[in-house]
C-alpha positions in Angstrom: 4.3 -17.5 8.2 7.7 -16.5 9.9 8.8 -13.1 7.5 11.3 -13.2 5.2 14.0 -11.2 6.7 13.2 -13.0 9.9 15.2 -16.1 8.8 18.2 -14.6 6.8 21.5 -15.4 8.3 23.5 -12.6 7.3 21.3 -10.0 8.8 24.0 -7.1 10.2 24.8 -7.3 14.1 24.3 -4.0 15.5 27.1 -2.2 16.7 27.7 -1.0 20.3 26.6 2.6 19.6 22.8 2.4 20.2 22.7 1.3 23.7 24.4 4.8 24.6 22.0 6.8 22.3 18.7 4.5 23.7 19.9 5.2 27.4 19.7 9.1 26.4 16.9 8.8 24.9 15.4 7.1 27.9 16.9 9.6 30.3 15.7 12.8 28.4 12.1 11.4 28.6 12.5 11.2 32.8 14.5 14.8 32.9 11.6 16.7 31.2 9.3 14.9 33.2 10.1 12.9 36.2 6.5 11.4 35.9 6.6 10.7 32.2 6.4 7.1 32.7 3.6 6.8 34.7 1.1 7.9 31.7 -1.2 10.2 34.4 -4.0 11.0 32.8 -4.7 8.5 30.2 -7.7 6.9 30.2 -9.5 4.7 27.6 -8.1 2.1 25.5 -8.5 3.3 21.7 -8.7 1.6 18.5 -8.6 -2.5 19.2 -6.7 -2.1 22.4 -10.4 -2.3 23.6 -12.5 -5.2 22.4 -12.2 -7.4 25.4 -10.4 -6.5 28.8 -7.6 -9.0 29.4 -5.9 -9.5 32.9 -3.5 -7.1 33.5 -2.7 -5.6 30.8 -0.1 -3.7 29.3 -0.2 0.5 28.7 -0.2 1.0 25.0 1.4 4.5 25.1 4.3 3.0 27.3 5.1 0.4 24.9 5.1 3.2 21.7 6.7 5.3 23.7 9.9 2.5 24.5 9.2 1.3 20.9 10.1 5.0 19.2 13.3 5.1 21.3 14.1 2.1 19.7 13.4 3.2 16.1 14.9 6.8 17.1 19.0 5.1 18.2 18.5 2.0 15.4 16.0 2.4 12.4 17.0 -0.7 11.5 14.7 -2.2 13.6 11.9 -4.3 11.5 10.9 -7.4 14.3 9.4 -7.3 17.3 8.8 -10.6 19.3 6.4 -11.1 22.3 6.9 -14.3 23.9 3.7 -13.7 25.7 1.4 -11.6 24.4 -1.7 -11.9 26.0 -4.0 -9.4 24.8 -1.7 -8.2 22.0 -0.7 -4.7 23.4 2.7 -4.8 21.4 1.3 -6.6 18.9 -0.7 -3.1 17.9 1.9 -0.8 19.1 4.6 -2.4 16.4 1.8 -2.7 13.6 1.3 1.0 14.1 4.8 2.0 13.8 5.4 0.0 10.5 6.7 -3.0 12.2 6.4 -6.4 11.7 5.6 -8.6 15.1 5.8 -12.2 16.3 4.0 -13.5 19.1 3.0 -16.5 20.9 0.9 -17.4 23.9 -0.4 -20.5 25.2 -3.7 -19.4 25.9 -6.2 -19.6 23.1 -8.4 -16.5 24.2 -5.1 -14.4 23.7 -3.8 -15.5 20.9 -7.8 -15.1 18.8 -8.1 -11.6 20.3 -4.3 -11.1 19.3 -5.2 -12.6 15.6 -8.3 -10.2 15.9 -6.2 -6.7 16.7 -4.0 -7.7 13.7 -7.0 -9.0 11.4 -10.3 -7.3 11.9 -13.0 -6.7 9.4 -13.9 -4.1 7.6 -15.6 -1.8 10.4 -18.7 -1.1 7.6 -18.7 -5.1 7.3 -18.4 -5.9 10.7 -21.1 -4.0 11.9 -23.7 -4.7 9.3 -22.9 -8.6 10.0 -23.1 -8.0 13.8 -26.3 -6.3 13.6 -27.5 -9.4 11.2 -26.3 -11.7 14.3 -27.9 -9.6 16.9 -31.1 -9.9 15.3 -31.5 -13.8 14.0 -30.5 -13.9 18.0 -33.3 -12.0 18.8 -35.8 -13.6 17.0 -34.7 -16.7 17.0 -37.0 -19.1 19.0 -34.6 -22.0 18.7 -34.5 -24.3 22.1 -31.0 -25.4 21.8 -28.6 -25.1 24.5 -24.7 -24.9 24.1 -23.6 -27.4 26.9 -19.8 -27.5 28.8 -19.2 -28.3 32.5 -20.7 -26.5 35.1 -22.6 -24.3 33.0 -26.0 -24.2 34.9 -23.5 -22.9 37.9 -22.1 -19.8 35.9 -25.2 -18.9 34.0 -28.5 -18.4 34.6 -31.6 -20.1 32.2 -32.2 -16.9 30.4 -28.3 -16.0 30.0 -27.9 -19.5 28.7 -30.9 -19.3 26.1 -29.6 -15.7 25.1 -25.7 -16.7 24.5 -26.8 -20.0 22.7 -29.0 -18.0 20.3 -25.8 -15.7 19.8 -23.6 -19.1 19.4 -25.5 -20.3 16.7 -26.3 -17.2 14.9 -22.3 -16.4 14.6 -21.8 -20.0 13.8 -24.3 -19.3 10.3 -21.8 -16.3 9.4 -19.8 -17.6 6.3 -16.4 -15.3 7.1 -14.3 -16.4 9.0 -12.5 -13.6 10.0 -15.8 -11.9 10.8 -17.1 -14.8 12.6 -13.6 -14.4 15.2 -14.2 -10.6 15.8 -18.0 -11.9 16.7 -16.8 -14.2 18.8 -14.2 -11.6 20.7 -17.6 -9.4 21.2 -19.4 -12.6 22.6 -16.8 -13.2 24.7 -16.5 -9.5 26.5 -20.7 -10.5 26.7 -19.5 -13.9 28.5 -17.6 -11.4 31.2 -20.6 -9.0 32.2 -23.7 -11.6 32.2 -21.9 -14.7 33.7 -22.4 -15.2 37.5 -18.4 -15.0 38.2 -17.9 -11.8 39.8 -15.7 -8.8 38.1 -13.9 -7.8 40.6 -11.2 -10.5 40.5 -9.6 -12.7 37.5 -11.2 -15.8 39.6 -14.4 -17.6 39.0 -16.0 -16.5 41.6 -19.0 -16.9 42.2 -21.8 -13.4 43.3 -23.2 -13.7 46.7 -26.7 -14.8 47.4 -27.5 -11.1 47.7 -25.8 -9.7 44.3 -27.6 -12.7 42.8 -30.9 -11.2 43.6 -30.0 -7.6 43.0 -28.8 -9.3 38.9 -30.8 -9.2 35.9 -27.9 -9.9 33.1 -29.4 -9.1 29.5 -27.2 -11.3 26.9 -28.6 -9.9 23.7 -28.5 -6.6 25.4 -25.0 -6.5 26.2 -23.7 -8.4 23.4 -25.4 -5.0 21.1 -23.1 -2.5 23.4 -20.2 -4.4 23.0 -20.8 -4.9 19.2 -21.4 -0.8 18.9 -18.2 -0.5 21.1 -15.2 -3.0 19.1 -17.1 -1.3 15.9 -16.1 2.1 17.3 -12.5 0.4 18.0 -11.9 -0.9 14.4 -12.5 2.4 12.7 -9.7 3.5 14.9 -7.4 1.2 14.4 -8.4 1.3 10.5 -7.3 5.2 11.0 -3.8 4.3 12.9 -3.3 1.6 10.6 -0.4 2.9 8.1 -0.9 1.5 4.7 3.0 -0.1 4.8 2.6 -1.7 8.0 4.2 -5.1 8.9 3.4 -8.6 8.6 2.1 -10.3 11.9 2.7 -14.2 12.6 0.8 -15.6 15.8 1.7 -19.1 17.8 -1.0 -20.8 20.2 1.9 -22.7 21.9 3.6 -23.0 25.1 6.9 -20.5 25.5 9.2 -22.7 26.1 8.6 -24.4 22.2 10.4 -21.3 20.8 10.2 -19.9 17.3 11.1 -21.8 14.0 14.9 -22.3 13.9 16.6 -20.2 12.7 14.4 -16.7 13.3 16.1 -13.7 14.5 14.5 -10.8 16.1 15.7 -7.3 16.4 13.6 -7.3 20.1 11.8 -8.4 22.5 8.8 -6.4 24.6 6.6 -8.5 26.9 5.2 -8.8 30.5 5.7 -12.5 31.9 3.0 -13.7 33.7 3.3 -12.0 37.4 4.7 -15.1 39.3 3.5 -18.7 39.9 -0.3 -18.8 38.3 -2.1 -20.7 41.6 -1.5 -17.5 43.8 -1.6 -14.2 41.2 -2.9 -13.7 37.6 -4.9 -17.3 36.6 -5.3 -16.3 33.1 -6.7 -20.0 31.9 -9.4 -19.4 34.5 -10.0 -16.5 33.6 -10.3 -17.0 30.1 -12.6 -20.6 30.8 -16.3 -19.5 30.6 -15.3 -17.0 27.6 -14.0 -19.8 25.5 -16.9 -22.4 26.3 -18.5 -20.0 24.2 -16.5 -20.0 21.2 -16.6 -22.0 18.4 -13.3 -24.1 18.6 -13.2 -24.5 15.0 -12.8 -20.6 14.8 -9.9 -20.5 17.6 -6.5 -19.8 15.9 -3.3 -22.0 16.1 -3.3 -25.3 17.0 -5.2 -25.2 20.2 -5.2 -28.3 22.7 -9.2 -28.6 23.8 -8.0 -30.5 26.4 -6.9 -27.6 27.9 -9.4 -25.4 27.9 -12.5 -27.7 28.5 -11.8 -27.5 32.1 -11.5 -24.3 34.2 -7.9 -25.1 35.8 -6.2 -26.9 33.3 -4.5 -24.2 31.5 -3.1 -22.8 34.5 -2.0 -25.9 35.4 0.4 -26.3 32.2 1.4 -22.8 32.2 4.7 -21.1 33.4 4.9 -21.8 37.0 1.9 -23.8 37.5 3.0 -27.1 38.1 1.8 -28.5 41.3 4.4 -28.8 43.8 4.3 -29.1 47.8 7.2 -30.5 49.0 9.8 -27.7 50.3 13.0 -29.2 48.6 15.1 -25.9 48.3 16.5 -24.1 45.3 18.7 -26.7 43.4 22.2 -25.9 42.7 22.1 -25.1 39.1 19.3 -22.0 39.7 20.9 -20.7 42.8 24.4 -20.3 41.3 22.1 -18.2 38.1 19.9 -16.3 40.6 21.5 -15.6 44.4 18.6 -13.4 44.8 16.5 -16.7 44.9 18.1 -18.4 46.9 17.8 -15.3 49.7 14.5 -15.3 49.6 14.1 -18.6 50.4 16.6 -18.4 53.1 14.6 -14.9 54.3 11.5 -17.0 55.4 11.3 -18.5 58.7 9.1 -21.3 57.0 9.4 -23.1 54.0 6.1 -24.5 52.7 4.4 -25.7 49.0 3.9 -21.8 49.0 7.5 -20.6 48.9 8.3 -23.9 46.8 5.9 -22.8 44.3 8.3 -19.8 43.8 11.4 -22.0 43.0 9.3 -23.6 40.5 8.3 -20.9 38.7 11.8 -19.4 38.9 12.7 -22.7 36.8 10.1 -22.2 34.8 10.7 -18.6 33.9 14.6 -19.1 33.5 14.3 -22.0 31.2 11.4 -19.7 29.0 13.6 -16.9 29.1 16.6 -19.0 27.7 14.1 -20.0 25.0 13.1 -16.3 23.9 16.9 -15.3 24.0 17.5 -18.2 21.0 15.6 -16.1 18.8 17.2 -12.4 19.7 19.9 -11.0 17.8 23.0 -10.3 19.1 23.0 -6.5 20.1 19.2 -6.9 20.7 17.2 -5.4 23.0 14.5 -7.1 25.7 11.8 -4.9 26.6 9.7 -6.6 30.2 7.6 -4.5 32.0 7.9 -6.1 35.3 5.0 -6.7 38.7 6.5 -7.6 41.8 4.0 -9.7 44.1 3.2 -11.2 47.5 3.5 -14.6 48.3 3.7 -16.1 51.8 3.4 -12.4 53.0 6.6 -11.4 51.3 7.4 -9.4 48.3 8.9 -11.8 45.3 11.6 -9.6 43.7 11.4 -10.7 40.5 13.3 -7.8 38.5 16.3 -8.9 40.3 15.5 -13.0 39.1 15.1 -11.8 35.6 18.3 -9.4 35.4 20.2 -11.9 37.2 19.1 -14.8 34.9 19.8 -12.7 32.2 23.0 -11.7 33.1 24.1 -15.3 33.1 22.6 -15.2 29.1 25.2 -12.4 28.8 23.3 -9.6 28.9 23.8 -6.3 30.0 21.4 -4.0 31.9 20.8 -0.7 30.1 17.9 0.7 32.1 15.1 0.1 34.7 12.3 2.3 35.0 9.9 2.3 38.2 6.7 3.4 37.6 3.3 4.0 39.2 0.4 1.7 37.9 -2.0 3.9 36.2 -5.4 3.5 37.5 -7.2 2.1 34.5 -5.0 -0.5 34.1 -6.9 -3.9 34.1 -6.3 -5.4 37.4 -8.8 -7.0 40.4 -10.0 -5.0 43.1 -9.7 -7.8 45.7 -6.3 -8.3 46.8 -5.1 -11.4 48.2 -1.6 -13.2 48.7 0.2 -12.9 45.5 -2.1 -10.1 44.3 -0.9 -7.6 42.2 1.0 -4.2 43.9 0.9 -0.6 42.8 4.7 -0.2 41.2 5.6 -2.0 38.0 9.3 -1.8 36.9 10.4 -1.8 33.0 13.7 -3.4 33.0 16.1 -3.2 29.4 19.0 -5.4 28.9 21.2 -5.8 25.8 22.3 -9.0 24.3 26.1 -8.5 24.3 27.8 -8.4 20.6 29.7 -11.5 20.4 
């Protein structure tokens, strides 16, 4: 349910005074350290930042860090929107600081390990009813085989055996919201015993070799991971203030928006890195995890069609429409963003490569224009930005998403270049449209009318 104060009409627009104090505020942090924003040194993800490692995601102490500027130049501040949450980074980050948060993703992995962060068990509960699990598993001598397409490819006979076991044992849990956080922990199990290879977002499949050298233990790994998100729920039980903020989740495309009439004080998200068929694929990604899951237990109204084959949900997802014909930028787009247009003009070649850009471009601008419906005037937007490769070029998208912004009557308040720390959840094998080592955090004000 959309809070309260979320869809009052006379909530006060905020006067012109913050932006000044937040760019200060911003500054000072870069002045006393010019490597503040890199977050050198960090490493581990605590509380339920950790329970299963999403593609790409975002630096928890960034976003507090951004997120107590905020509260420090406007304490009015009670919403925060994420358009695309993924693995619920800001989701966390707001419930911590007493905020309340609205997100919404298309994928169904992110928005039950989102639901999760914000709704986990009782730690004492959780692990006494993921031990419970862990055993009927191991003693179970049940012959029954959880069955999806191209399973036998993925899995091996004794992973398949072990994971069903797991399925069904989770399955006989009665609580629901203990039966999800099971099903997050058998899902970080799907990532280490599956035959897709970890070292990129891809299925991929090991090599003959690595197959050999293999000998995945399901009931095994499922334990660690258990003892693990366990660990990670006491934390977040102990960063968890007691007047912390309502939380309201969508399993729906972007571009559907929020409930009319919902007002935000701010936005803080990381679009999806550029079109889906040459960087992040998160459907694909998320596939063999979710064949796993019970989809009665998935959150939202979740399309199975989606998800029951590996591409699909990349194919319906910002920029991942299939298009091969080089037809140009149209005129509407290249009078918003110029810099689009150069680009295009920049190659020597024009292919379904560089057209996939354009399309994402359109896709992004018209997702953007949805998230702005729901911003206040005199609200911020928060996007911690990836630049990529795609036909051997850089794709400058900071300069797309200030420029389409700037046509929404925005104005830019900060950007922040920063060096991606090194235990930040990206693959190893680069390719075209991989992932680079500079991320940018670009602010923008909505105008006051």
């Amino acid at each position: 349910m959309i809070p309260e104060h979320a869809l009052r009409s006379d909530l006060p627009t905020l006067t012109e005074g913050p932006a000044e104090s937040l760019e200060a505020r911003l500054d000072k942090r870069a002045q006393e350290n010019p490597h503040y924003w890199d977050f050198r040194g960090i490493s581990g993800r605590v509380g339920g930042h950790g329970y299963f490692q999403y593609p790409a995601m975002m630096v928890p102490e960034l976003q507090r860090a951004l997120l107590e500027d905020l509260l420090e130049t406007d304490p009015g501040v009670e919403l925060i929107y994420d358009p695309f949450m993924g693995s619920g980074t800001v989701l966390l980050e707001s419930l911590y600081l007493g905020l309340s948060f609205i997100g919404s993703d298309i994928n169904p992995m992110a928005v039950l390990l989102s639901h999760v962060k914000a709704h986990p068990p009782q730690s004492e509960f959780a692990r006494d009813g993921g031990k419970r699990v862990l055993n009927r598993a191991i003693y179970s001598t049940s012959e029954w085989t959880l069955n999806f397409a191209h399973r036998d490819k993925w899995f091996d006979p004794t992973v398949i055996r072990d994971l069903s076991r797991l399925h069904e044992a989770i399955r006989g849990e009665e609580d629901k919201r203990l039966r999800r956080f099971l099903w997050v922990c058998l899902a970080e199990t799907v990532r280490f015993v599956s035959n897709s290879r970890l070292s990129t977002f891809k299925l991929h499949k090991y090599s003959d070799e690595d197959m050999e050298n293999r000998s995945p233990d399901a009931l095994k790994q499922f334990g660690l991971i258990l003892s693990s998100n366990v660990d990670g729920i006491r934390d977040h039980e102990t960063a968890l203030p007691p007047n912390h903020g309502t939380v309201t989740l969508f399993c729906e495309d972007v571009m559907e928006g929020l409930p009319d009439g919902t007002l935000v004080d701010a936005i803080m998200t990381s679009p999806p890195y550029g079109d889906n068929h040459t960087t992040v694929p998160y459907g694909q990604y998320s596939y063999l995890p979710l064949q796993w899951i019970a989809a009665s237990d998935l959150v939202g109204e979740v399309v199975i069609d989606r998800i029951s084959r590996p591409g699909t949900l990349d194919t319906v997802s910002l920029g991942g429409r299939r298009l091969t014909a080089a037809k140009g930028v149209p005129s509407q787009i290249a009078e918003e963003v110029p810099s689009l247009t150069k680009w295009i003009n920049d190659r020597s070649y024009k292919n379904g490569t560089t057209q996939k850009v354009i399309t994402f471009v359109d896709d992004y601008r018209r997702a953007l224009r949805s998230a702005d419906r729901a911003l206040r005037q005199g609200g911020y937007i928060f996007l911690t930005l990836g630049e990529r490769r795609v036909a051997d070029a850089d794709v400058p998208l900071v300069a797309f998403t200030q420029e389409i912004l700037e046509a929404l009557n925005y104005r830019h308040v900060r950007s922040i270049d920063r060096l991606l720390p090194s235990r930040k959840r990206m693959a190893r094998r680069n390719a075209a449209g991989e992932t680079m080592a500079r991320e940018t955090i670009l602010i923008m004000r909505k105008n006051v009318a």
